[in-house]
N, C-alpha and C positions, 0 to 999 in steps of 0.2 A: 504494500500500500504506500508506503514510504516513497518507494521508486517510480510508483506511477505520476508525482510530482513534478521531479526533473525530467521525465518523461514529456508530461503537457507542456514545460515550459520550452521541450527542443527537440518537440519531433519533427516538426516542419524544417529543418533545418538539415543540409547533409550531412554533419556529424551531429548527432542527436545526445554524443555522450560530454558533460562535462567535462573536456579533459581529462583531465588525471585526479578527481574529486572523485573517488571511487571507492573511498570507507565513510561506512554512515556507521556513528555511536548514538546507543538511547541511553537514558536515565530514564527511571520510573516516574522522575519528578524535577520540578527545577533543581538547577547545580549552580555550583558555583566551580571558578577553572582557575587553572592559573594567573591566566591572563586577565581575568575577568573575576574579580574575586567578592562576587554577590552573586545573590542567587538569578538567573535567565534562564530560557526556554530554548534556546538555541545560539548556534555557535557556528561559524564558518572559518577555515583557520584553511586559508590558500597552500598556505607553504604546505604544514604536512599532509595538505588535500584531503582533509575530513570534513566531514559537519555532524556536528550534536544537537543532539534534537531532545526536549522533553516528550518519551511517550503519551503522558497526560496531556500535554498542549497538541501532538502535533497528531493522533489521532484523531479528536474532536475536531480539530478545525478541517480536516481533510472531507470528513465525513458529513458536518455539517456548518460549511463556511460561511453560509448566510447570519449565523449564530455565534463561531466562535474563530476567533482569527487563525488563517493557514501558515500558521509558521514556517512549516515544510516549505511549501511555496516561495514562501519570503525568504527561506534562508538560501535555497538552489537560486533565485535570483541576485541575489544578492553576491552569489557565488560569479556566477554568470556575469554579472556586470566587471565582476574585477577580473577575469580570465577574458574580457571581450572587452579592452579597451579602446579597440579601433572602432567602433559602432559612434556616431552621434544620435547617442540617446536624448531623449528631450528634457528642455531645461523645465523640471515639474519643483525647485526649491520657491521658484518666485511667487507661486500659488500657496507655501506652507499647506498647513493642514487643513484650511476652508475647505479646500474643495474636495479633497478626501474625506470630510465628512459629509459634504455635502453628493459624493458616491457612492461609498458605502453604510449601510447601514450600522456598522461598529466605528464608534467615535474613535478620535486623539486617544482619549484616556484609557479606553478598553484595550486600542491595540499596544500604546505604549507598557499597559501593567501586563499584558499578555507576555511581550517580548521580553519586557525584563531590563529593559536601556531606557534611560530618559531622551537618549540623544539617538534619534533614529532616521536613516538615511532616508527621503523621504524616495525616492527611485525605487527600489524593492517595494515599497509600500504601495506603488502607482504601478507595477508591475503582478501585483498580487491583487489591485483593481482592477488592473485590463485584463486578468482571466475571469477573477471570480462576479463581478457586476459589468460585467461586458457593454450592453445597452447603454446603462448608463454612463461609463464611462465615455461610450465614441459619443454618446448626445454630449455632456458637456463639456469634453477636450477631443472634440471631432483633431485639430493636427494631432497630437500628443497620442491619441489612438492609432492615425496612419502611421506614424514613425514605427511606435512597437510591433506594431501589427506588419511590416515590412522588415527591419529587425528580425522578428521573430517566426515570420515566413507563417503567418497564420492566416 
């Protein structure tokens, strides 16, 4: 289930596989890492090509993402943006989170305590819109939707 994530995010794509991101760790529950020494829901760490995932977050949101935020999603993007730097992705900081709430039905607050960081890229968060509230996202960033959506070979 895990893998069907980075799946959605690059099958359109002729390599489909994230690079060399090819170990996934669960906790049963938020962790805290080295790097990152409070407790979060997920972790993408390029160098030794993993991501950490909290079991408890990153099922529920897979399963029911109208409800509870797709960490999974967010973390292979996330992943994805920093092993794809030659893409001009669209600039989605200048908008902050208005319009992220005003896409998705999970506010600023839910997905920030979800995730576990105060400080969150707002790109993965706009990338985990343009799958999971699709509509609405091209209604109200019709460019910002053609960009990923070309990107992303969707």
């Amino acid at each position: 289930i895990i893998s069907t994530q980075a799946l959605k995010l690059c099958l359109g794509l002729n390599d489909f596989l994230i690079k060399d991101l090819d170990r996934i760790y669960l906790y049963k529950h938020p962790f805290p890492s080295p790097r990152f020494q409070f407790l979060h829901t997920y972790e993408t760490d390029i160098i030794d090509g993993v991501v950490i995932l909290s079991l408890e977050q990153a099922i529920i949101g897979i399963v029911q993402p109208k409800i509870y935020y797709n960490i999974t999603l967010h973390a292979f993007a996330e992943a994805f943006i920093h092993l794809h730097p030659q893409y001009n992705y669209p600039d989605v900081n200048k908008y902050g989170w208005q319009i992220i709430n005003e896409i998705s039905p999970l506010k600023q607050e839910v997905i920030v305590a979800t995730c576990g960081f105060e400080n969150l890229d707002l790109l993965p968060v706009h990338i985990v819109c343009f799958f999971e509230y699709a509509d609405v996202y091209q209604t109200k960033l019709p460019l910002e939707y053609e960009i990923l959506n070309k990107i992303l070979n969707q």
